[in-house]
C-alpha positions as CSV (number, residue, x, y, z in Angstrom):
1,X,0.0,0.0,0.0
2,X,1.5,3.5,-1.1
3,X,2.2,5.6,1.8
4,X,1.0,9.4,2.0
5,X,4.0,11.6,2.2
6,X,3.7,12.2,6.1
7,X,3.2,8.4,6.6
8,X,6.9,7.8,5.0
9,X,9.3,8.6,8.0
10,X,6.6,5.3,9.8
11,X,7.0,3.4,6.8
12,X,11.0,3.1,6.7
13,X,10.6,2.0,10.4
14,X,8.1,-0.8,9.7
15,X,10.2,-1.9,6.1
16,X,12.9,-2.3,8.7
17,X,11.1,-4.7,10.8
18,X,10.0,-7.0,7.6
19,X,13.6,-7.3,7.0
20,X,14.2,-8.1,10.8
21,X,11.8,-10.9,10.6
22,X,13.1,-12.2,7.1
23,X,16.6,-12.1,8.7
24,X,15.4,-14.0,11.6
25,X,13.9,-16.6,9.8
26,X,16.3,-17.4,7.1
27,X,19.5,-17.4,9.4
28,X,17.8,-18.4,12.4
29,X,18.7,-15.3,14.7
30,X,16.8,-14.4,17.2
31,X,15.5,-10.7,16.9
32,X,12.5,-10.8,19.0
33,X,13.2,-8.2,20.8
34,X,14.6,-5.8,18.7
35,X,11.7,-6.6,16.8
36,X,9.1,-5.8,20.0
37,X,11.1,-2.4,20.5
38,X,10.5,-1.3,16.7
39,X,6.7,-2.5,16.6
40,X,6.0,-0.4,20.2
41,X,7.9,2.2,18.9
42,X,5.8,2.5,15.3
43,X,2.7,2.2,17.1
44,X,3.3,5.1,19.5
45,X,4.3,7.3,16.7
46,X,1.7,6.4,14.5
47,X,-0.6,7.4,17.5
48,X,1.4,10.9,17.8
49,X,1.1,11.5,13.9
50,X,-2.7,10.6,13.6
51,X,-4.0,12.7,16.8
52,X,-1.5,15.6,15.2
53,X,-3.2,15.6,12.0
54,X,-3.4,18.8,9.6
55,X,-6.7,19.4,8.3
56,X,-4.6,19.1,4.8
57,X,-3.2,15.8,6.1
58,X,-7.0,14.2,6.8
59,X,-8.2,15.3,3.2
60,X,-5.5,13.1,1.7
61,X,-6.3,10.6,4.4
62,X,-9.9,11.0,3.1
63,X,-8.8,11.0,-0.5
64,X,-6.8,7.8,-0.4
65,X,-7.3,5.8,-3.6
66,X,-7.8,2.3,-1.2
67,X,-10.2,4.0,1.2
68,X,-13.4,2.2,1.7
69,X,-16.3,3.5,-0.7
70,X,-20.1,2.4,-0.6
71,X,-20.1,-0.6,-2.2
72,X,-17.5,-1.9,0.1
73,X,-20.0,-0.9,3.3
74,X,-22.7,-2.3,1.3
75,X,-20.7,-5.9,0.9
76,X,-19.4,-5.9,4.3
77,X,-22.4,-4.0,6.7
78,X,-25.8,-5.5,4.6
79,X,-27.2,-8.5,3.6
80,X,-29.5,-9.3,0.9
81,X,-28.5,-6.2,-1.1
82,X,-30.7,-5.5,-4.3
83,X,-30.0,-2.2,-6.3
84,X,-32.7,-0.2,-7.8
85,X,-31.8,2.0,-11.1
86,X,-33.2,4.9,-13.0
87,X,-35.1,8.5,-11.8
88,X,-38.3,7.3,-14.2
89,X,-37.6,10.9,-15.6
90,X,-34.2,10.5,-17.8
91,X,-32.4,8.0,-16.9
92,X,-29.9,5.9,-14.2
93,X,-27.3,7.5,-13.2
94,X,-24.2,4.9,-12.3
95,X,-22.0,7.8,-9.6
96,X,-25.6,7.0,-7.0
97,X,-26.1,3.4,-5.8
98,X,-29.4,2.8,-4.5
99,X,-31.3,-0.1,-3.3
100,X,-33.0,-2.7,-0.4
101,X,-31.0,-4.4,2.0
102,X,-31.1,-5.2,5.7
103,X,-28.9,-5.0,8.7
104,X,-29.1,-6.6,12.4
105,X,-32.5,-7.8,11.9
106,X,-34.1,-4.3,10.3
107,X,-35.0,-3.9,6.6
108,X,-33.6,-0.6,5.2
109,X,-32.8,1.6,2.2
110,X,-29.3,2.2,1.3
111,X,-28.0,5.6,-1.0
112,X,-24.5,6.2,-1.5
113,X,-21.9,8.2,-4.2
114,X,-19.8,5.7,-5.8
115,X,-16.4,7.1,-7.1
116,X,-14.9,4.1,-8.2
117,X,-11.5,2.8,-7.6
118,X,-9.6,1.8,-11.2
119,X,-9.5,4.1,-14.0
120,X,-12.2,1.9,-15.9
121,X,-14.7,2.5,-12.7
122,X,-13.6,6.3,-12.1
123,X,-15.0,6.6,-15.7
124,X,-18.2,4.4,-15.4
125,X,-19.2,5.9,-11.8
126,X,-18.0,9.7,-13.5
127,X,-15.4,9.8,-10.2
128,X,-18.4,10.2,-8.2
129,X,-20.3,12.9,-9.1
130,X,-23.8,12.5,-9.9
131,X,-25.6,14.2,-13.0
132,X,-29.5,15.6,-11.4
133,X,-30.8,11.8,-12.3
134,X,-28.6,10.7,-9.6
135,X,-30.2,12.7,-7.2
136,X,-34.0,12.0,-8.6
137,X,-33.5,8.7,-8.3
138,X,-31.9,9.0,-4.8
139,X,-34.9,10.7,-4.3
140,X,-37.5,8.4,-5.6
141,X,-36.4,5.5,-3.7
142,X,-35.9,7.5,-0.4
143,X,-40.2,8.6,-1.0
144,X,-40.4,5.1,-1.2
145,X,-38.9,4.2,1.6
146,X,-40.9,6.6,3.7
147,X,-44.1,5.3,2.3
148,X,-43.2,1.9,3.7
149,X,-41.7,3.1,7.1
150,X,-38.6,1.6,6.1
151,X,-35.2,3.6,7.5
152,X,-32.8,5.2,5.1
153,X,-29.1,4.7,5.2
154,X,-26.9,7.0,3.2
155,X,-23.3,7.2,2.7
156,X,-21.6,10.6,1.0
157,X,-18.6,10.1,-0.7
158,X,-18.3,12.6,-3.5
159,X,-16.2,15.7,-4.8
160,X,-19.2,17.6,-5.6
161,X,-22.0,17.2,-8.1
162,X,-21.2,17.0,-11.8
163,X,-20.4,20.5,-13.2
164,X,-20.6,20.1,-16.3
165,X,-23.1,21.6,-19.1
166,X,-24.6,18.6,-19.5
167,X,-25.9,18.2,-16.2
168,X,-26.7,22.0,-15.9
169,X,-29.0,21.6,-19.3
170,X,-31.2,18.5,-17.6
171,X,-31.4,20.9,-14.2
172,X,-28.7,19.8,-11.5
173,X,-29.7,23.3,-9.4
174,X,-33.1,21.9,-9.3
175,X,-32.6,18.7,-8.3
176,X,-30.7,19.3,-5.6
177,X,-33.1,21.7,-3.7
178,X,-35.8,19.3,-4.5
179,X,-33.7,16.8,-2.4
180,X,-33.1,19.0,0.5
181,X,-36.7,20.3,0.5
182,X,-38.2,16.6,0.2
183,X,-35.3,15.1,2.6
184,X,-36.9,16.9,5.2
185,X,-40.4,15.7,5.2
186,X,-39.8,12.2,5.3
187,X,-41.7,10.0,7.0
188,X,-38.5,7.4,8.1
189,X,-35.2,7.5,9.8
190,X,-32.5,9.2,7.7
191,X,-29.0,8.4,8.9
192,X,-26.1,9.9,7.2
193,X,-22.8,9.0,6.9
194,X,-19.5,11.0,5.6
195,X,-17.2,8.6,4.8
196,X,-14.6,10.2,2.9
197,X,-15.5,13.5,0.9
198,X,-18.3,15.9,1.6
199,X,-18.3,18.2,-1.2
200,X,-20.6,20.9,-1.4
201,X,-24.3,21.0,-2.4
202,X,-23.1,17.5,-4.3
203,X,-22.9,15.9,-0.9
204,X,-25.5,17.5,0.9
205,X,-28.0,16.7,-2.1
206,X,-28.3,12.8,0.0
207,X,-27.1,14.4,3.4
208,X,-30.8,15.5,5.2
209,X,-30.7,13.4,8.0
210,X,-32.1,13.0,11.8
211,X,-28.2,12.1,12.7
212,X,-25.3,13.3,10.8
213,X,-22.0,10.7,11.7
214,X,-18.7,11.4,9.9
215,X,-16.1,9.4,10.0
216,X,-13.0,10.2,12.0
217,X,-10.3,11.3,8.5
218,X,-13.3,12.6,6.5
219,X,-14.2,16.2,5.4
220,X,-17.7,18.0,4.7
221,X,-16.9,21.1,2.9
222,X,-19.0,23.9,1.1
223,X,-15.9,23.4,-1.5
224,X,-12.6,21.8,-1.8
225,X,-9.8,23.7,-0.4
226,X,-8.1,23.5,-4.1
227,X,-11.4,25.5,-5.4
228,X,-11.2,27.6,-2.0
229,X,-7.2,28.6,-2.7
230,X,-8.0,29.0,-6.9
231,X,-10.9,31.6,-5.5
232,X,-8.8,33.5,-2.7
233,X,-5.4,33.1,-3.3
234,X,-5.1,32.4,-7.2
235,X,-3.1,29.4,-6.4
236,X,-3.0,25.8,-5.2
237,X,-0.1,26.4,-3.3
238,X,-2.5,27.6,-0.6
239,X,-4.4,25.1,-0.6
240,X,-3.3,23.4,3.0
241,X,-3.9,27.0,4.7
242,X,-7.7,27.1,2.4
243,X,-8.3,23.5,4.4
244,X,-7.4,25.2,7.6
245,X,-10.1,27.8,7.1
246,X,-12.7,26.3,5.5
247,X,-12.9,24.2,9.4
248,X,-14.1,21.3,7.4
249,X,-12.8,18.3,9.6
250,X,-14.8,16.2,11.7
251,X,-13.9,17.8,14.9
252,X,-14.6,21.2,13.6
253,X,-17.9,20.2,12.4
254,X,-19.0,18.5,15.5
255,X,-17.9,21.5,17.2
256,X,-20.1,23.4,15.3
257,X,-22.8,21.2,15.6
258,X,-23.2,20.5,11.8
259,X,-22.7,16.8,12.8
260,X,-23.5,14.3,15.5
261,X,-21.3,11.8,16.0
262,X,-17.9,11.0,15.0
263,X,-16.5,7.6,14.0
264,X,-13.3,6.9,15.2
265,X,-11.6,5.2,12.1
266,X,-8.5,2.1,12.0
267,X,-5.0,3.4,13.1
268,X,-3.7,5.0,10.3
269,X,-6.9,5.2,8.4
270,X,-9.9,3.5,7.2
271,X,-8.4,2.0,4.5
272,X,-5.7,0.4,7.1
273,X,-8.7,-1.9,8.3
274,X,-12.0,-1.5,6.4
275,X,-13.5,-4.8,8.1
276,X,-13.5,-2.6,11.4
277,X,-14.6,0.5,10.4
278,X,-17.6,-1.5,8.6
279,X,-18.2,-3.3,11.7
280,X,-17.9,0.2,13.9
281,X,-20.5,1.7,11.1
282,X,-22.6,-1.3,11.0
283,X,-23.1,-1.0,15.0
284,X,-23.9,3.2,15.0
285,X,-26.5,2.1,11.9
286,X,-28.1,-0.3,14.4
287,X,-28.3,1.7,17.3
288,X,-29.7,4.7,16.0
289,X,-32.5,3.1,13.8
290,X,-33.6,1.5,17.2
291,X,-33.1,5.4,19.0
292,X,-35.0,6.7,16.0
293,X,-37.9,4.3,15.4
294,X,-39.3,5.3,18.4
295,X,-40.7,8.6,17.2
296,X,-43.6,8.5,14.6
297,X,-43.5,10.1,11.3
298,X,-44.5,13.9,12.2
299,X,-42.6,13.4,15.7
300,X,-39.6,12.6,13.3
301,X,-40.3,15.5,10.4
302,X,-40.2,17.9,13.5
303,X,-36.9,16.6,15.0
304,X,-35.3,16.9,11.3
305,X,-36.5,20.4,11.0
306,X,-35.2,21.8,14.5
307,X,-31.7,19.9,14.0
308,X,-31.0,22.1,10.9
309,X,-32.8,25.2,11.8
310,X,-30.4,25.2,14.8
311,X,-27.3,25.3,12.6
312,X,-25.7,28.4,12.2
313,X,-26.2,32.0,14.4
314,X,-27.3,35.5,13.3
315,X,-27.8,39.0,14.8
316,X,-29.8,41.5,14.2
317,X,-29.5,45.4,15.0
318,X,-32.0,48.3,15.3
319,X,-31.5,50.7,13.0
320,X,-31.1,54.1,15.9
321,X,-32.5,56.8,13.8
322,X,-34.1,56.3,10.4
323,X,-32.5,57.3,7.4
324,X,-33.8,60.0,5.1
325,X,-35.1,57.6,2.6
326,X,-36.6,55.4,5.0
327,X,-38.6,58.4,6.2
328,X,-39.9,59.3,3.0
329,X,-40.8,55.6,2.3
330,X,-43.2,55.6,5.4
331,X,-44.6,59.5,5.1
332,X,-44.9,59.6,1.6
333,X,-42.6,61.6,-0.9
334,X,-42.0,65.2,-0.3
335,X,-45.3,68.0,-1.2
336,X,-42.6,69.6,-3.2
337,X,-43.2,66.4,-5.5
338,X,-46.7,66.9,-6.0
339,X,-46.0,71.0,-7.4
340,X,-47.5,71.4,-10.8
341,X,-44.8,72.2,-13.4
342,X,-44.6,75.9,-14.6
């Protein structure tokens, strides 16, 4: 597995322990505890490095090409998986899975962005990001699953949406705000999960949930700090201090109270152990259904509702003395304004 550039310095250390253990086996030396020094010592740094992390350190974390997507959740968390295709409008869409599945006993819908792993799937799932079918399908299967009281599931891992003309023509804008305005009078559990990248209205377009859980390395971002630097700075250089200030880690979101829960992910990253993070997902997905199936349909809609309305603050300030204009606005325009012309 390629190590990320900060990872290296870790790597050499545990190259040199292979070659220990090689050494030891073919000229029958004992190096055990050399061995045990070098394998405490790799864990304790790894432990320093990965509580130390850069907010430009967890998007490549976040990024990394063997990181667990959807359809490795889906295969290890579900059972009984059947995927459902097409928006009955224009077409399927191949960057959204959707379908029925079930988990500890409950029957449930699952949504997730699919970016793909090999160049041949980057290009068949469009690197994740959906065109507006994606999200009208998303959507037609989640208004299905509230019909049926059956709890949705949705995992965002995506870039952003498709920007391209394409997807602009057939109404992308559109789609998405139907999403978030449907989203948040369903009649089900919604339980989302950010499992690698949270980009902009491309992830929140599936992200309209009762709990929002992201995992420990992810990031949920109104854009990616490369777009934030090419914006503000005119320059990718700046794109680790545009990931500082866009506060778009886990921590910085649950701080915020954007999300609910964070994951703690595998030493060294979900893609270090994917079995465990699924089976650390797979036991938050149980739990909450059971915390959320408690409250009925409206009692749900109402929770949704007050969750988001309390993100965010605002003030507001009296105006002391009105302006000019604003006194002519509530008195009427000026009798000099009503002279006839001479």
């Amino acid at each position: 597995m390629e190590p990320l550039d900060f990872e290296k310095p870790l790597m050499e250390i545990e190259k040199n322990i292979v070659q220990l253990k090689e050494k030891a086996l073919n000229e029958k030396i004992d190096f055990s505890e050399t061995i045990a020094v070098l394998e405490k010592e790799v864990i304790e740094k790894k432990k320093q490095l990965y509580r130390n992390l850069s907010p430009d350190q967890r998007l490549k974390i976040a990024r990394h090409p063997n990181r667990p997507n959807t359809l490795d959740y889906i295969s290890f968390i579900f059972k009984d998986f059947i995927e459902l295709h097409g928006d009955r409008v224009f077409g399927d869409d191949n960057a959204i899975i959707a379908g029925l599945a079930t988990v500890g006993g409950h029957g449930v819908v699952v949504i997730g962005q699919q970016k793909g792993k090999d160049t041949k799937e980057k290009l068949f799932r469009n690197f994740g990001m959906a065109h507006p079918e994606g999200y009208r399908k998303a959507l037609r299967i989640m208004q299905m699953a509230s019909r049926f009281q059956v709890p949705i599931i949705s995992f965002i891992d995506t870039p952003g949406a498709f920007p391209g003309i394409s997807a602009e023509e057939r109404g992308q804008a559109s789609a998405i705000a139907v999403n978030l305005r449907e989203m948040m009078s369903l009649k089900t559990p919604v339980i989302c999960y950010v499992i690698g990248e949270g980009g902009s209205g491309g992830a929140l377009g599936i992200a309209v949930g009762d709990k929002i859980v992201m995992l420990e390395h992810a990031y949920y971002s109104v854009i990616s700090p490369e777009g934030c630097a090419a914006i503000l700075w005119k320059t990718a250089t700046k794109t680790p201090e545009a990931a500082q200030a866009l506060k778009m880690t886990a921590t910085d979101l649950h701080a915020f109270g954007i999300v609910d829960e964070i994951l703690e992910e595998p030493l060294g990253g979900a893609h270090r152990n994917p079995q465990e993070m699924a089976q650390t997902i797979k036991l938050s997905i149980i739990q909450t259904i059971e915390e959320f199936s408690r409250l009925g349909g409206e009692a749900l809609i109402r929770h949704r509702q007050e969750k988001f309305r309390q993100i965010g603050v605002y003030q507001t300030q009296a105006l002391s003395q009105p302006s000019v204009s604003q006194t002519e606005m509530e008195i009427g325009p000026s009798p000099a304004f009503n002279k006839p012309v001479e």
